[in-house]
N, CA, C and O atoms as CSV, one atom per row, in Angstrom:
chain,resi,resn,atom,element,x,y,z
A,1,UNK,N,N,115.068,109.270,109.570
A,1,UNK,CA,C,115.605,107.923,109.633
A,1,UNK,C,C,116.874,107.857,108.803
A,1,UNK,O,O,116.979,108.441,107.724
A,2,UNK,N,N,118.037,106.965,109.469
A,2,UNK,CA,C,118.949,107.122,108.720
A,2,UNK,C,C,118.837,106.267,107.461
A,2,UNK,O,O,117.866,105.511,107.461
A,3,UNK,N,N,119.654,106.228,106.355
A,3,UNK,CA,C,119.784,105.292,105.705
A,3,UNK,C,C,119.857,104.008,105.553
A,3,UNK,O,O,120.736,103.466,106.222
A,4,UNK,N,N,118.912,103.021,104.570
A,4,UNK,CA,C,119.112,101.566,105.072
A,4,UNK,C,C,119.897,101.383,103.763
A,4,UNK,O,O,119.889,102.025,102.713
A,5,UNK,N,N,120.729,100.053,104.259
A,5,UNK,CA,C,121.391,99.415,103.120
A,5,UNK,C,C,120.469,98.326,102.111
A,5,UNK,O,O,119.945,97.480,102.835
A,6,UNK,N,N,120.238,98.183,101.114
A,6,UNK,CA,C,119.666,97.329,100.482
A,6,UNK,C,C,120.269,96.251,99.501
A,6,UNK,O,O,120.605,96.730,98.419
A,7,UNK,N,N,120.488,94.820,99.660
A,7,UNK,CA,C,120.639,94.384,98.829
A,7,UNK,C,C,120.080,93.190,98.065
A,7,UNK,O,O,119.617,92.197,98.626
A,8,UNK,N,N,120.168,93.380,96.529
A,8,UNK,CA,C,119.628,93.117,95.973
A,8,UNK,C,C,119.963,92.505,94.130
A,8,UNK,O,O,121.025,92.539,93.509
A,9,UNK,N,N,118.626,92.001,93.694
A,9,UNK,CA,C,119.194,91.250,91.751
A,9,UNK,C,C,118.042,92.276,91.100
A,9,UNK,O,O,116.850,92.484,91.328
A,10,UNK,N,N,118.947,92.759,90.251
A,10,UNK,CA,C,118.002,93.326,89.250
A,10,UNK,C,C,116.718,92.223,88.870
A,10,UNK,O,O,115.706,92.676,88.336
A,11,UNK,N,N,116.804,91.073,89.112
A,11,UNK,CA,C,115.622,89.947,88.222
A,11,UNK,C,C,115.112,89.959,89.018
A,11,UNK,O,O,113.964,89.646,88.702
A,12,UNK,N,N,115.219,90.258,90.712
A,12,UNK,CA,C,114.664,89.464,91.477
A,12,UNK,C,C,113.018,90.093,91.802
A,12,UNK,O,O,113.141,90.850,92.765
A,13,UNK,N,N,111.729,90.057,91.407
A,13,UNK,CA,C,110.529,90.889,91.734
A,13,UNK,C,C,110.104,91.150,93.385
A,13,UNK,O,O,109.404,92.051,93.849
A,14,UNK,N,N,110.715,90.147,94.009
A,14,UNK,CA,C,110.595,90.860,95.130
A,14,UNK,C,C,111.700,91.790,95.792
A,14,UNK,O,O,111.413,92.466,96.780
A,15,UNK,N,N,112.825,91.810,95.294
A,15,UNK,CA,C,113.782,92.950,95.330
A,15,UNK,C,C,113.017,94.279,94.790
A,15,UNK,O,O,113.247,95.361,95.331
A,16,UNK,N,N,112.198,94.180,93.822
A,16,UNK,CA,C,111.569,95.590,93.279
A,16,UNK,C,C,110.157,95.755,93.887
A,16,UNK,O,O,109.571,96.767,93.503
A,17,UNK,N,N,109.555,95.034,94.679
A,17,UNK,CA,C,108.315,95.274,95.313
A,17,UNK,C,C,108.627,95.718,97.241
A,17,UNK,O,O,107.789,96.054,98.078
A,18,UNK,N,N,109.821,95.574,97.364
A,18,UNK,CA,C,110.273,96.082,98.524
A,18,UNK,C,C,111.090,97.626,98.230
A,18,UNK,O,O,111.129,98.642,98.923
A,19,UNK,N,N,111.685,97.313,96.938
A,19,UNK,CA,C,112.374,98.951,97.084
A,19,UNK,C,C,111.324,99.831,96.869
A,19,UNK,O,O,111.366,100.964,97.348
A,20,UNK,N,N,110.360,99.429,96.185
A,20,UNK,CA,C,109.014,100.536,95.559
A,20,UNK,C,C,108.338,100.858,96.990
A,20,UNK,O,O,107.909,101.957,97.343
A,21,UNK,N,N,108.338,99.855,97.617
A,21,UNK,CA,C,107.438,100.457,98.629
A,21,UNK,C,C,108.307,101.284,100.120
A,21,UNK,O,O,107.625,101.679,101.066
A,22,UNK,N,N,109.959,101.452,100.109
A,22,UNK,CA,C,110.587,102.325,100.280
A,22,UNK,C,C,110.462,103.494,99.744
A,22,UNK,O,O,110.124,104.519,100.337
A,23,UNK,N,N,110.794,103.355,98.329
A,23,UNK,CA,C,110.047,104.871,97.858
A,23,UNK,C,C,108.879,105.161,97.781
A,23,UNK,O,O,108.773,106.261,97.239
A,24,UNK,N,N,107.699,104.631,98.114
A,24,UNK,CA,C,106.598,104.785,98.591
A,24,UNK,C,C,106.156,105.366,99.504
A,24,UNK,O,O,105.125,106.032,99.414
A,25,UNK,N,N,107.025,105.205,100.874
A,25,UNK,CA,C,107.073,105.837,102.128
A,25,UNK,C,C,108.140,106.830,101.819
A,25,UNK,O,O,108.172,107.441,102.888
A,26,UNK,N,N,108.947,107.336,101.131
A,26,UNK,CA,C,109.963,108.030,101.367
A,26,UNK,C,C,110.851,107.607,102.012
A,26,UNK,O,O,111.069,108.340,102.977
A,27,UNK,N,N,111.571,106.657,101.951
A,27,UNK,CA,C,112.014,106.266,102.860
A,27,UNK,C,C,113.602,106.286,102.265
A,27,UNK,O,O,113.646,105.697,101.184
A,28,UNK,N,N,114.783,106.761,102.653
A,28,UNK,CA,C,115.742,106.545,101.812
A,28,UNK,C,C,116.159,105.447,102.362
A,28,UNK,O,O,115.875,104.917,103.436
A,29,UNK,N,N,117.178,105.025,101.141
A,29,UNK,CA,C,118.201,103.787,100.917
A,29,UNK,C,C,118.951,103.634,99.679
A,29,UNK,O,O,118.518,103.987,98.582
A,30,UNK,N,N,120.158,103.065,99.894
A,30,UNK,CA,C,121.240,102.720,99.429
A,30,UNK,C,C,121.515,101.280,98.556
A,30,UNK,O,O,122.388,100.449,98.805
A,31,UNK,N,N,120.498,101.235,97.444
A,31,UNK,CA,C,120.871,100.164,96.808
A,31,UNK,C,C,122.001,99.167,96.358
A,31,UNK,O,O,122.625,99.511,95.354
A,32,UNK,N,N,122.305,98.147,96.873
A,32,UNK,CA,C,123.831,97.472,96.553
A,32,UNK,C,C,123.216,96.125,94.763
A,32,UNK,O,O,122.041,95.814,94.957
A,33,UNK,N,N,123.451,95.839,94.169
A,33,UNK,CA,C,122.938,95.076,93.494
A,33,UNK,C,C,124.120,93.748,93.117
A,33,UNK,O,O,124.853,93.626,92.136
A,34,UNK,N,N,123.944,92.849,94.343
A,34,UNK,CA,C,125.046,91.656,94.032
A,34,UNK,C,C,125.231,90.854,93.546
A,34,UNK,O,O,125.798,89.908,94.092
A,35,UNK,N,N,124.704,90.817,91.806
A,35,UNK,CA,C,124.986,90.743,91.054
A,35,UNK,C,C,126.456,91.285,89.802
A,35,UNK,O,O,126.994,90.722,88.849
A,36,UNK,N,N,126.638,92.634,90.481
A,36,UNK,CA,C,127.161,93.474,89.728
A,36,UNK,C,C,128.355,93.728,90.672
A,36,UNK,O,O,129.409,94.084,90.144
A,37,UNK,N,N,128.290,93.542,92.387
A,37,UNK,CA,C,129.132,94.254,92.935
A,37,UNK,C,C,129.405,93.307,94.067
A,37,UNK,O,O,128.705,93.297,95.080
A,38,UNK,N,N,130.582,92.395,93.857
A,38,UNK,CA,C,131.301,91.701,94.717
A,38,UNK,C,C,131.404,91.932,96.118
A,38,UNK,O,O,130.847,91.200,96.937
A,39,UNK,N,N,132.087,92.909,96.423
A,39,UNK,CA,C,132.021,93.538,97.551
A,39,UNK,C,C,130.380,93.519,98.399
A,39,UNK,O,O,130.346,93.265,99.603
A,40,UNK,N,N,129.163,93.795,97.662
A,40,UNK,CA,C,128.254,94.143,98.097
A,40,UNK,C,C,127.339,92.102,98.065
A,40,UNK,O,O,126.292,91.847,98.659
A,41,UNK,N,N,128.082,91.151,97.298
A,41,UNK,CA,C,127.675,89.573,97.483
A,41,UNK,C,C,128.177,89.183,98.784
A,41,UNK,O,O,127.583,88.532,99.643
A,42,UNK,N,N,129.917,89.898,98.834
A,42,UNK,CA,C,130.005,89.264,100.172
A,42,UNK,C,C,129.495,89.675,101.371
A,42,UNK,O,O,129.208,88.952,102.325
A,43,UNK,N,N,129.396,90.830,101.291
A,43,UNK,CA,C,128.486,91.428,102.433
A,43,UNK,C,C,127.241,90.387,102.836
A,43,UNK,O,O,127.076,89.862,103.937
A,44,UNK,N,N,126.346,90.221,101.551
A,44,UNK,CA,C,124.983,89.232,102.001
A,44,UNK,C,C,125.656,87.685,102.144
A,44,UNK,O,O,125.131,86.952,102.982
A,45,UNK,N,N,126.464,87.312,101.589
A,45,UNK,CA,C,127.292,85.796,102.231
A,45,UNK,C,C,127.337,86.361,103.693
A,45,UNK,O,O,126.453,85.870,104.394
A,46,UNK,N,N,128.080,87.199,104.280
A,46,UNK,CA,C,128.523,87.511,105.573
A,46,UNK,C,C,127.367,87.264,106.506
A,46,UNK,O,O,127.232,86.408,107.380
A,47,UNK,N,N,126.650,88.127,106.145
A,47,UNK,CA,C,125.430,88.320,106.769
A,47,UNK,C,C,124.417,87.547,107.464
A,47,UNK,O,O,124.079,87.579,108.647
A,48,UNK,N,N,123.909,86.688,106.274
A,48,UNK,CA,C,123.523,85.498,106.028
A,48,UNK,C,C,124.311,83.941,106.590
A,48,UNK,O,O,123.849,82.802,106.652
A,49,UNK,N,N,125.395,84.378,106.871
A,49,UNK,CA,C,126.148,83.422,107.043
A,49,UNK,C,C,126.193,82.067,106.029
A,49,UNK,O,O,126.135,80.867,106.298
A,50,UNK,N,N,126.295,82.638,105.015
A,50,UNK,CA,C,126.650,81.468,103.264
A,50,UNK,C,C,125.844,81.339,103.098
A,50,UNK,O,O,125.693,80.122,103.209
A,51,UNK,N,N,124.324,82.077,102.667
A,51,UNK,CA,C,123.343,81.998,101.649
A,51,UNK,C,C,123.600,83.533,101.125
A,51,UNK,O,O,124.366,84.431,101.473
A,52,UNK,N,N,122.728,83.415,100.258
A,52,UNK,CA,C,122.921,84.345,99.150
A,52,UNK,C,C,120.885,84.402,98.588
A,52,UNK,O,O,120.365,83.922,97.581
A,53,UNK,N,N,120.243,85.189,99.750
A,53,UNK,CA,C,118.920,85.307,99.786
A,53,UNK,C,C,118.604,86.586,99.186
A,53,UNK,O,O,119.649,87.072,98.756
A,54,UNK,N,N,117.431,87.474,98.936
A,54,UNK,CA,C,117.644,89.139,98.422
A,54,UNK,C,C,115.848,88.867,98.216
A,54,UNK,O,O,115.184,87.917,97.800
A,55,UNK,N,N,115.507,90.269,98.761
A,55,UNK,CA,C,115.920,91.168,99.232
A,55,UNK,C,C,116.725,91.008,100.680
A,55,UNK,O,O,116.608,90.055,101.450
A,56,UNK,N,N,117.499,92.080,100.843
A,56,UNK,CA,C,118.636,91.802,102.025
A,56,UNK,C,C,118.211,92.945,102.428
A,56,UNK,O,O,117.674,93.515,101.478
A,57,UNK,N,N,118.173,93.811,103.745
A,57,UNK,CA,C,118.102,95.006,104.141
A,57,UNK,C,C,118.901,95.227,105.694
A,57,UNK,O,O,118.784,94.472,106.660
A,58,UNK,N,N,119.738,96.485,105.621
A,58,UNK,CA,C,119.882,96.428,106.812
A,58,UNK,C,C,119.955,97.918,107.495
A,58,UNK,O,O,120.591,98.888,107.084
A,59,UNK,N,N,119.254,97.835,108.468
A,59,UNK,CA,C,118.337,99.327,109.172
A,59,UNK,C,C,119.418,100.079,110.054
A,59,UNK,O,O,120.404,99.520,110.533
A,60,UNK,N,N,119.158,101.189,110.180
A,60,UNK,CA,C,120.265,102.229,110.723
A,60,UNK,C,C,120.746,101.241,111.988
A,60,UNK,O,O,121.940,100.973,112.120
A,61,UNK,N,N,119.719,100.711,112.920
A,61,UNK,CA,C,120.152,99.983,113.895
A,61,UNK,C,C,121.166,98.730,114.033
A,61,UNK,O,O,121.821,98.343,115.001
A,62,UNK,N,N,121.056,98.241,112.719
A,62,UNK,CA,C,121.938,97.224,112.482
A,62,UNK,C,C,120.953,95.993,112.331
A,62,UNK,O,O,121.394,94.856,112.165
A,63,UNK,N,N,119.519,96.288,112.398
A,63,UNK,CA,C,118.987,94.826,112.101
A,63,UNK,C,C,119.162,94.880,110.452
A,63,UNK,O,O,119.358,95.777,109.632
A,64,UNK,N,N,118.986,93.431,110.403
A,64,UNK,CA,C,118.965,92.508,109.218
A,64,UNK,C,C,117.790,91.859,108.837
A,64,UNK,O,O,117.275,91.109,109.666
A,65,UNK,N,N,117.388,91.967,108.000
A,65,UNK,CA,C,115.930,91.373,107.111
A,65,UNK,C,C,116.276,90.815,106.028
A,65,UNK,O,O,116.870,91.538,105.228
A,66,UNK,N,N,116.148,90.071,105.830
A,66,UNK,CA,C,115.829,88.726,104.956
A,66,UNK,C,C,114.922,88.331,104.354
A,66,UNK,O,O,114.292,87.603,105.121
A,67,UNK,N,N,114.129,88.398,102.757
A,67,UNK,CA,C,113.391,88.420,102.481
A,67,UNK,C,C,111.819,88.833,103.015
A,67,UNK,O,O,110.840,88.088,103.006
A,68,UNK,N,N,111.889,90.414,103.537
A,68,UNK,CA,C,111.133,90.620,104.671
A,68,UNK,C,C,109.621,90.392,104.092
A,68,UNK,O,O,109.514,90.521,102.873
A,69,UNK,N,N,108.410,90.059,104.849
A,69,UNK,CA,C,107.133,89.864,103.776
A,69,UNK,C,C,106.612,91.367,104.015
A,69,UNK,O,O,107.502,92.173,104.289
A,70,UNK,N,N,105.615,91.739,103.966
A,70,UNK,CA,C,105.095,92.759,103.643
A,70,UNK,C,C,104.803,93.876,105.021
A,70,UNK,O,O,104.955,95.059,105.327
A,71,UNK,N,N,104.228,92.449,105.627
A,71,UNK,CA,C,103.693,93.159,107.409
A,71,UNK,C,C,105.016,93.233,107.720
A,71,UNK,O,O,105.263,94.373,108.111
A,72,UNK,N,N,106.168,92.396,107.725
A,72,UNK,CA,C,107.011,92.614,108.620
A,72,UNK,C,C,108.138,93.784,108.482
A,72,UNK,O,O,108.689,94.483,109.333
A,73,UNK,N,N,108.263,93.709,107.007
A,73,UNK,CA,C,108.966,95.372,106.609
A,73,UNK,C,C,107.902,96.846,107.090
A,73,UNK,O,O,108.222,98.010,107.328
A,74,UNK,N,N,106.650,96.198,107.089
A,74,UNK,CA,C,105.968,97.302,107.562
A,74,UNK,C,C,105.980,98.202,109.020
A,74,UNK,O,O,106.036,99.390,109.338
A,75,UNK,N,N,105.894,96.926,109.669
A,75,UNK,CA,C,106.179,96.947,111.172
A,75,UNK,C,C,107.400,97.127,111.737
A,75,UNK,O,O,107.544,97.425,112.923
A,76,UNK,N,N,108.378,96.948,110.891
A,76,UNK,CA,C,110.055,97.050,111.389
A,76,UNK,C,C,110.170,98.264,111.132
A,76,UNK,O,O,110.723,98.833,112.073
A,77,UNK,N,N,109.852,99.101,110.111
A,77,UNK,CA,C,110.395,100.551,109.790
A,77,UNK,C,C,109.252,101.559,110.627
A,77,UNK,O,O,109.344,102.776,110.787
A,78,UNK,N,N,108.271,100.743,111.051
A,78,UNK,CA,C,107.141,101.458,111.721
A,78,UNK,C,C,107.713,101.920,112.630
A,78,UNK,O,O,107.886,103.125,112.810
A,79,UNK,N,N,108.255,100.631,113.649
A,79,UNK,CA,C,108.914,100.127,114.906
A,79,UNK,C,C,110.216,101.530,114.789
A,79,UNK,O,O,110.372,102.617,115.345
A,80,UNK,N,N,110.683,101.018,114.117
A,80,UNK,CA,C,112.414,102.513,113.277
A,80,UNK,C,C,111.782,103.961,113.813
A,80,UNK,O,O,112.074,104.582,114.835
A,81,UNK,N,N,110.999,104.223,112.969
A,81,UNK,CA,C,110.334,105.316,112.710
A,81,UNK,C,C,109.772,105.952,113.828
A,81,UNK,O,O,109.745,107.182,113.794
A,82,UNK,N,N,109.194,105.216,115.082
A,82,UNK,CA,C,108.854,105.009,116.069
A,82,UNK,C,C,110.380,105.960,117.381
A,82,UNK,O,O,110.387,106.983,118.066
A,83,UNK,N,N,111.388,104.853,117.092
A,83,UNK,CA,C,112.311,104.716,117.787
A,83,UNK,C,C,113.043,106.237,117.651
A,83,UNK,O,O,113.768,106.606,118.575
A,84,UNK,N,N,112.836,107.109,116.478
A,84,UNK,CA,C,113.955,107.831,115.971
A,84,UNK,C,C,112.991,109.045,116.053
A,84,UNK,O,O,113.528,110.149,115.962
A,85,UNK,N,N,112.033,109.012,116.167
A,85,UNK,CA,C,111.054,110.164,116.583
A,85,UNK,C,C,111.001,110.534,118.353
A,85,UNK,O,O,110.928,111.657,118.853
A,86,UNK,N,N,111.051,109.451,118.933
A,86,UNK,CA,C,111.309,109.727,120.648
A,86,UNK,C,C,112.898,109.910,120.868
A,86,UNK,O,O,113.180,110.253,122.016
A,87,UNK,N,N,113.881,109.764,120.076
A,87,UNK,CA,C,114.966,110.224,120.306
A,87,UNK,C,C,115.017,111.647,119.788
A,87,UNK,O,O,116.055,112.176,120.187
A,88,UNK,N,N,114.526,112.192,119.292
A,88,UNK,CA,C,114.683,113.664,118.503
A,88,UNK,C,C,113.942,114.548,119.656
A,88,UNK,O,O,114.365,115.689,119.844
A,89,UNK,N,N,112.898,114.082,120.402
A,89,UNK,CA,C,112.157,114.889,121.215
A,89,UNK,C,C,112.549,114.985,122.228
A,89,UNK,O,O,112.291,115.997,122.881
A,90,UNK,N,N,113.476,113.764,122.845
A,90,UNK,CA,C,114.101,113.914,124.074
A,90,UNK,C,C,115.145,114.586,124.098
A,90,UNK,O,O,115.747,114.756,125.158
């Protein structure tokens, strides 16, 4: 799987209960923390279209997640994981 983008607040606990369970699965990603990195706030303004929500994630495919809950980050990278395994075999 390719790399997801992540962004995120050092304070925020569900920013750290979503990256843990990335590295949980192994899963790589690219932490942005927009707090610290302008470039990486406007990105989630962009995104979002003028909120400023986190965790932010966005999957090799180009989807976007938004405070994802638990099943649904589960099922989206399942869904990924899914997608990128029948492309390798074909």
């Amino acid at each position: 799987m390719q790399e997801i983008e992540a962004y995120g607040t050092a304070w925020c606990p569900q920013v750290k209960e979503v990256l843990a369970r990335l590295d949980h699965a192994g899963i790589a990603y690219r932490y942005h923390d927009i707090d610290a990195d302008k470039k990486a706030a406007k990105t989630v303004y962009r995104l979002q279209r003028g909120t400023r929500r986190v965790p932010t994630l966005v999957l090799a495919d180009g989807t976007v997640l938004v405070e994802p809950t638990d099943d649904h980050l589960r099922d989206r990278l399942a869904t990924a994981a899914g997608t990128e395994q029948k492309e390798e075999t074909t």
